[in-house]
C-alpha positions as MATLAB code, in Angstrom:
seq = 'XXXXXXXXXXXXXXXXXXXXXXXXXXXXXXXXXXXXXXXXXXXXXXXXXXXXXXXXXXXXXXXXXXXXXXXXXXXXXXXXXXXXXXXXXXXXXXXXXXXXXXXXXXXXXXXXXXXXXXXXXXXXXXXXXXXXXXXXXXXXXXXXXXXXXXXXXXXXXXXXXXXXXXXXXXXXXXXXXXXXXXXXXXXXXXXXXXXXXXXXXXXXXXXXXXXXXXXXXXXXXXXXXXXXXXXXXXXXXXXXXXXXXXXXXXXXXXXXXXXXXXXXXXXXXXXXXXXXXXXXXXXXXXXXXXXXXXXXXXXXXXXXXXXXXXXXXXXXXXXXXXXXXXXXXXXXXXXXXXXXXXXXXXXXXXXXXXXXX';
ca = [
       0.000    0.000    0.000;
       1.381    3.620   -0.569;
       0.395    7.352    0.022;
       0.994    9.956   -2.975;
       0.702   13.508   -1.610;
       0.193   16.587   -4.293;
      -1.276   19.471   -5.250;
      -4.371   19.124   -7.047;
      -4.987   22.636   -7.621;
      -5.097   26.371   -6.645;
      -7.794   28.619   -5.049;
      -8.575   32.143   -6.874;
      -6.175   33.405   -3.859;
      -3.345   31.177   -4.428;
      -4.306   28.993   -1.793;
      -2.893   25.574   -2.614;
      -5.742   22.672   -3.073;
      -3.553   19.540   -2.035;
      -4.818   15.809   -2.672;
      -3.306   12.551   -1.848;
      -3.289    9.136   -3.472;
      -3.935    6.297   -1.479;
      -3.740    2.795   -3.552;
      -3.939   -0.732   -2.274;
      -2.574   -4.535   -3.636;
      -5.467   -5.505   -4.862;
      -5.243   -2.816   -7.765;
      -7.673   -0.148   -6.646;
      -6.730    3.246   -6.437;
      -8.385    6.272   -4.687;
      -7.666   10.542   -5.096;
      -8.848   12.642   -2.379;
      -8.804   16.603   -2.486;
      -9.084   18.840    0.116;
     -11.679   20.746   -1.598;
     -14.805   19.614   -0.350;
     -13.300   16.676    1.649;
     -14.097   15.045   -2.170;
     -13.323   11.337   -3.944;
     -11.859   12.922   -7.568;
     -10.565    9.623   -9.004;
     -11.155    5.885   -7.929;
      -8.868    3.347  -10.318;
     -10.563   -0.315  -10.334;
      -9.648   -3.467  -12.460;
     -12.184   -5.344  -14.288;
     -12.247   -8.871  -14.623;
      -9.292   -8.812  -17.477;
      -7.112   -6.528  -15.069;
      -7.709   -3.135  -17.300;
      -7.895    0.151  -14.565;
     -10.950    2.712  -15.100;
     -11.368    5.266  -13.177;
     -15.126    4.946  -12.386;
     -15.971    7.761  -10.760;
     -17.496   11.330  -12.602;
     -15.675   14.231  -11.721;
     -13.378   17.766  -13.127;
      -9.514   18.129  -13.771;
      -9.720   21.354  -12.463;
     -10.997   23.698   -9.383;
     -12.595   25.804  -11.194;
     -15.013   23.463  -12.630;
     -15.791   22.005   -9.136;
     -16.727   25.920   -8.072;
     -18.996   26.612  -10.953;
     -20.772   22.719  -10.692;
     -23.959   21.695   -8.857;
     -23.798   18.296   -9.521;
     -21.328   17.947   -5.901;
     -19.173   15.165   -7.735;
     -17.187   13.438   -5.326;
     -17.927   15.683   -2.247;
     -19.145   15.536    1.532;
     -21.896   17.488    1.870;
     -23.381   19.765    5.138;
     -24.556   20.200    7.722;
     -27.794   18.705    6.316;
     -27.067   16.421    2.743;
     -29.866   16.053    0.766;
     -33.320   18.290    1.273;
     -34.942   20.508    4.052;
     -38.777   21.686    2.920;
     -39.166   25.140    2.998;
     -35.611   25.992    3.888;
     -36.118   26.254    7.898;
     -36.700   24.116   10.799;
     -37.509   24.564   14.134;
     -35.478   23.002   17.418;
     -36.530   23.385   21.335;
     -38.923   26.198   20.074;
     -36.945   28.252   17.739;
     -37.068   28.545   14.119;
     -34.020   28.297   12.015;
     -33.939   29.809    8.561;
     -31.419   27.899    6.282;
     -29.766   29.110    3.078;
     -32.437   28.736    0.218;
     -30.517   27.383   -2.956;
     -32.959   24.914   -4.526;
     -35.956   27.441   -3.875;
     -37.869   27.753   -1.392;
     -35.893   24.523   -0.405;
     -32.603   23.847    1.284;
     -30.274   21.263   -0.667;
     -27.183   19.692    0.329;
     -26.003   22.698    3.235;
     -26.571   25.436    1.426;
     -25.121   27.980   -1.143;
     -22.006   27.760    0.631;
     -21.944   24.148    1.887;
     -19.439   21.935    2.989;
     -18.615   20.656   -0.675;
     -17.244   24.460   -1.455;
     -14.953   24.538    1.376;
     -11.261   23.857    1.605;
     -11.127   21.586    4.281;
      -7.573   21.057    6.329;
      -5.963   17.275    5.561;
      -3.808   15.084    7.772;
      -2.591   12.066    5.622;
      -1.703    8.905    8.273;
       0.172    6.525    6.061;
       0.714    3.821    8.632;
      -3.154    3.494    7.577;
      -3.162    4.301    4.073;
      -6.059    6.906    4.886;
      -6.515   10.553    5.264;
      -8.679   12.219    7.453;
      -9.995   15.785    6.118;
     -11.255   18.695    9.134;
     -13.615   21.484    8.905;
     -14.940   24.052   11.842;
     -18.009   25.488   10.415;
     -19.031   28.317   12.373;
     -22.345   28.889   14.886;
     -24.826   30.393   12.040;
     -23.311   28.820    9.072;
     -26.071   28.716    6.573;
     -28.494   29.508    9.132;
     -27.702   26.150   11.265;
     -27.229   26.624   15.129;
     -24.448   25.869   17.378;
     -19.820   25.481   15.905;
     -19.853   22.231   14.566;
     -16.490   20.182   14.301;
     -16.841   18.246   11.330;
     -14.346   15.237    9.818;
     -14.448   12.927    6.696;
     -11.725   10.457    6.721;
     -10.890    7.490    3.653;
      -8.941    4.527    4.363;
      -8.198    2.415    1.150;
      -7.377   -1.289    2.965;
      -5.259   -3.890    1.307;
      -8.356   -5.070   -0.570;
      -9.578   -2.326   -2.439;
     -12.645   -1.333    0.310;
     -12.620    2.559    0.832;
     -13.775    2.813    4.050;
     -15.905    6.315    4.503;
     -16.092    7.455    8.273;
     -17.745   11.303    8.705;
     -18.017   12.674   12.382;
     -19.359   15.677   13.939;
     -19.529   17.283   17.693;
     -21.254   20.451   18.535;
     -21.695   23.150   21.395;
     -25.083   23.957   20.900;
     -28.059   21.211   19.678;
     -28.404   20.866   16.161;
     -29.123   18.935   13.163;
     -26.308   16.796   10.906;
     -26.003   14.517    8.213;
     -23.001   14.609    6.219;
     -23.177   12.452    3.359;
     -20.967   11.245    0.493;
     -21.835   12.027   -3.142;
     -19.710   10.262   -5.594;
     -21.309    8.988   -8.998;
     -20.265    5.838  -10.530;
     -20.181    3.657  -13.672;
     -18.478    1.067  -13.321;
     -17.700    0.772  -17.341;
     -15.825    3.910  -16.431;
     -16.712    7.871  -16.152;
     -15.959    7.917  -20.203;
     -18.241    5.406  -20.786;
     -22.402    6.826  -21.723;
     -24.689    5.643  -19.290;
     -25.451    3.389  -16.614;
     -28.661    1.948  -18.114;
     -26.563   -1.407  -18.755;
     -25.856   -1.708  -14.660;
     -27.909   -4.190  -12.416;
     -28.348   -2.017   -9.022;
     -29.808   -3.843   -5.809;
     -31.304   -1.881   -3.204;
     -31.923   -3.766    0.149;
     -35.435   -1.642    0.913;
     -38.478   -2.402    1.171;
     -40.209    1.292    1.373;
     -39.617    4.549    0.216;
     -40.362    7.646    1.318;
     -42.498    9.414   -1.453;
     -41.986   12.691   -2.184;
     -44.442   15.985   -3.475;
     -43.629   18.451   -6.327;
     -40.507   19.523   -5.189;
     -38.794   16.239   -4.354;
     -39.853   16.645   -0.551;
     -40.324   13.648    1.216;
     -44.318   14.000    2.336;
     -43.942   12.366    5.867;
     -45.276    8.739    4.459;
     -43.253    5.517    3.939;
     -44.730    3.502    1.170;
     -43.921   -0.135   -0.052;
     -41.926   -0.942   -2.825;
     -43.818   -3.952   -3.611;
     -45.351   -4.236   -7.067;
     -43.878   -0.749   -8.258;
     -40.870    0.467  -10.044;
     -38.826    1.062   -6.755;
     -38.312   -2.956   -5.723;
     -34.961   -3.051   -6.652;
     -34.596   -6.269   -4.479;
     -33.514   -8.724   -7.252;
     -30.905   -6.445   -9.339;
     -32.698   -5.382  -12.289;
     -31.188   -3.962  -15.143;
     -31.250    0.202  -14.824;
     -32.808    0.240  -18.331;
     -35.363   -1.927  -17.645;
     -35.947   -0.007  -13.265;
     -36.071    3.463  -15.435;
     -37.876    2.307  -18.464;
     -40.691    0.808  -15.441;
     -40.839    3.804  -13.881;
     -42.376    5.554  -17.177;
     -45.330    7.707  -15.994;
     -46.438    5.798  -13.073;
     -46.472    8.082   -9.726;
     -45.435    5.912   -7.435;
     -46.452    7.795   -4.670;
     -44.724   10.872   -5.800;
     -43.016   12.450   -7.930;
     -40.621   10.427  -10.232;
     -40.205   12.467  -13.817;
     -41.946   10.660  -16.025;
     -39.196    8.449  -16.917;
     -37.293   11.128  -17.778;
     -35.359   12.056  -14.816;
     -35.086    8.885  -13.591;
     -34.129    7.829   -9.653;
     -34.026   10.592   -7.166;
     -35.641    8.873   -3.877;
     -34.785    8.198   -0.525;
     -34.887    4.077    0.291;
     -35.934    3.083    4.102;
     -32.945    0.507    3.962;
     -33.614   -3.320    5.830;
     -31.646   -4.624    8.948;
     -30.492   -2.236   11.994;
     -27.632    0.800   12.162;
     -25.712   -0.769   15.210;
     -23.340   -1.671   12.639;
     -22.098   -1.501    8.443;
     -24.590   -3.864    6.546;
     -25.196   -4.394    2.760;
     -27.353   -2.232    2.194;
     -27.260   -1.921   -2.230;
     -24.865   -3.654   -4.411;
     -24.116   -2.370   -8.332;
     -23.084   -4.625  -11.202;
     -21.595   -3.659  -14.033;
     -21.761   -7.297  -16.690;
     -19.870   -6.675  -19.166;
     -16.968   -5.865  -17.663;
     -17.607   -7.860  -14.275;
     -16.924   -4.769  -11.831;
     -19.238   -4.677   -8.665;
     -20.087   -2.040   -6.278;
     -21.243   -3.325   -3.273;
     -22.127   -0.452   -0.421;
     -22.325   -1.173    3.171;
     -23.485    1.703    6.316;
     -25.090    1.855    9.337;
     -27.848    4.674    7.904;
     -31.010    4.245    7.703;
     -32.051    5.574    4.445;
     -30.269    6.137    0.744;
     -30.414    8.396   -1.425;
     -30.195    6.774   -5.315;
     -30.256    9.266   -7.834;
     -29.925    8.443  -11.486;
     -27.846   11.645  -12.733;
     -31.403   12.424  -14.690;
     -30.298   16.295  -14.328;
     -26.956   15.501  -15.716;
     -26.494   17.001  -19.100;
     -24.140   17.273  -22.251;
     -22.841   21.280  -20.813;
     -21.199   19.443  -17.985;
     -17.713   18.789  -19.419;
     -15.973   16.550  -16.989;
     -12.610   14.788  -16.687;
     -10.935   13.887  -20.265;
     -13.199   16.693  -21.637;
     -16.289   14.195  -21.261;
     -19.414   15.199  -21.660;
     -21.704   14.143  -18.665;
     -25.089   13.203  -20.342;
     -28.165   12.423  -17.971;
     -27.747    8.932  -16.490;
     -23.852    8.871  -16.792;
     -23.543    8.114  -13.162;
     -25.200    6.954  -10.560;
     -25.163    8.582   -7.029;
     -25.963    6.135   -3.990;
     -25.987    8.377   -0.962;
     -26.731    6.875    2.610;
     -27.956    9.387    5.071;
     -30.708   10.139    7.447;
     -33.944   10.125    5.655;
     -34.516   13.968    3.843;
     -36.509   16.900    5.484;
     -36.168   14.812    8.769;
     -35.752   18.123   11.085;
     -39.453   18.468   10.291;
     -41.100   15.054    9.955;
     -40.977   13.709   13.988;
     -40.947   10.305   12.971;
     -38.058   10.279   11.040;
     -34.768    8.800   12.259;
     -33.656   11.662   14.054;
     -31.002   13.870   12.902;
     -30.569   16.095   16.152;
     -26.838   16.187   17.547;
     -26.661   17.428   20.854;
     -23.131   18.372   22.937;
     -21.459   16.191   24.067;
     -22.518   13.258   21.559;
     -21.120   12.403   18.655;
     -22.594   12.090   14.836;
     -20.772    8.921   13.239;
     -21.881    7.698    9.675;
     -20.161    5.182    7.816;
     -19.898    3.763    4.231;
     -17.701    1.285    2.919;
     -17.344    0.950   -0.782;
     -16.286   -2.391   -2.081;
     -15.326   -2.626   -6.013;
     -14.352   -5.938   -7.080;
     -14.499   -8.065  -10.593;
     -15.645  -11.156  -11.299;
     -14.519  -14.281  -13.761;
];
């Protein structure tokens, strides 16, 4: 195993943006930046031994400042969507940073994915841990929250995710990680020739603006059991017109729903897994959250020029995002999202690629 320090970049100020390189023996690479504690580049074999990197993402800073797509990046205080842009804890009402009006997506106009987070690289264990202090009021959230994202690349090829927070004052948290991935490689189209498993058996549907209404509805009989693996073109070409619930696109934009995932969060469980035939790659993504996020890239489009100069086309990646469930400061039954002093906020992923005969 082996650490590979650099600079990835520079800020508008001449800040240096450094990254590091942390690769394993069984072939699989991964880049880190410190911009936006972010995964920029993940090298996998597939079953003949030929690397992709299989990942979407930019060459350069700049395009990561002028992107909403948050390729690669750990996103906060709150990932994913708060209705109406406010909540309100012990009696007082909060008033978050409205950039997906009149919503709340992903932290904020100035979330954690723009910031240049501090690293610390630990090589003994081929991982690097990324810190940010965001400040009492940041984006309208409550209390200084200490926030850390660390990746550790083990000697086969898992990249182990751990985010943490603590806080002085009570308030709400869920970091979560937002890579998209096909597994034929970033350069590759679409992912409509993936199988993706999703180890749910509800949803929470959403209304007009992709907030989740408060209900949990089975995914039995409709385009959302994604139980068995079924081929993305056939899951997206199912979910047509149908409803579902809530709002889905038509078929058009595809996945962008919140799963109530099986089995407890004491622990890291299987919780989806995504195969890529022809060229025998597999995804499979374990946590201890209770809900994911899969979203389709249906808002992708052929202006997005990524790494390579490649165009990003809806449905080039897929984003699989475990989390707390979305709008959960305001929907009581939700798994809670409320950090108080004192405790601390621990969500973890682990992301295994591997490739089959």
């Amino acid at each position: 195993m082996s650490v590979t320090r650099f600079i990835f970049d520079h800020a508008a100020d001449g800040t240096p943006v450094e990254g590091v390189t942390l690769t394993s023996p069984a072939g699989v690479s991964a880049t880190l930046i410190a911009h936006g504690a972010r995964l920029v580049r993940l090298l996998a074999p597939d079953r003949a031994g030929t690397l992709s990197d299989v990942v979407l993402g930019f060459d350069r800073l700049s395009d990561y400042l002028e992107s909403s797509a948050y390729f690669g990046a750990t996103c906060g205080r709150y990932g994913n969507r708060i209705g109406g842009a406010a909540f309100t804890l012990d009696g007082v009402r909060h008033d978050l940073s409205v950039n997906e009006p009149p919503n709340h997506l992903h932290g904020g106009a100035d979330g954690f994915d723009r910031r240049l987070w501090a690293m610390a690289v630990e090589e003994a264990e081929n991982a690097v841990t990324f810190t940010l202090r965001s400040p009492d009021g940041d984006q309208g959230y409550p209390g200084e929250l200490l926030a850390q994202t660390c990746y550790r690349l083990t000697a086969d090829g898992t990249l182990d995710i751990r985010m943490t927070a603590t806080t002085d004052a009570p308030t709400m948290v869920n970091l979560v990680h937002h890579s998209y991935w096909n597994l034929a490689g970033h350069a590759a189209g679409d992912v409509r020739d993936h199988r993706l498993t999703v180890l749910g058996g509800a949803i929470t549907p959403v209304d007009d603006g992709l907030i989740p209404t408060g209900a949990r509805l089975s995914v039995d009989g409709t385009p959302f059991d994604l139980r068995d693996g079924p081929l993305l073109a056939d899951a997206l070409d199912a979910l047509g017109g149908t409803v579902g619930g809530g709002t889905v696109g038509g078929g058009t934009t595809g996945f962008d729903h919140n799963w109530c995932l099986d089995g407890g969060t004491e622990d890291v469980r299987l919780v989806a897994r995504l195969d890529h035939p022809p060229t025998g790659r597999r995804l499979e993504l374990l946590s201890d959250q209770p809900g994911l996020q899969v979203y389709t890239g249906g808002y992708l489009s052929a202006a997005i020029i990524g790494k390579n100069d490649q165009p990003y086309r809806p449905f080039a990646g897929i984003a699989l995002e475990t989390q707390r469930f979305p709008n959960s400061p305001n929907i009581g039954d939700f798994p809670s999202a409320r950090l108080e002093p004192g405790r601390r906020y621990e969500h973890r992923m682990e992301l295994r690629v591997t490739a089959g005969a």
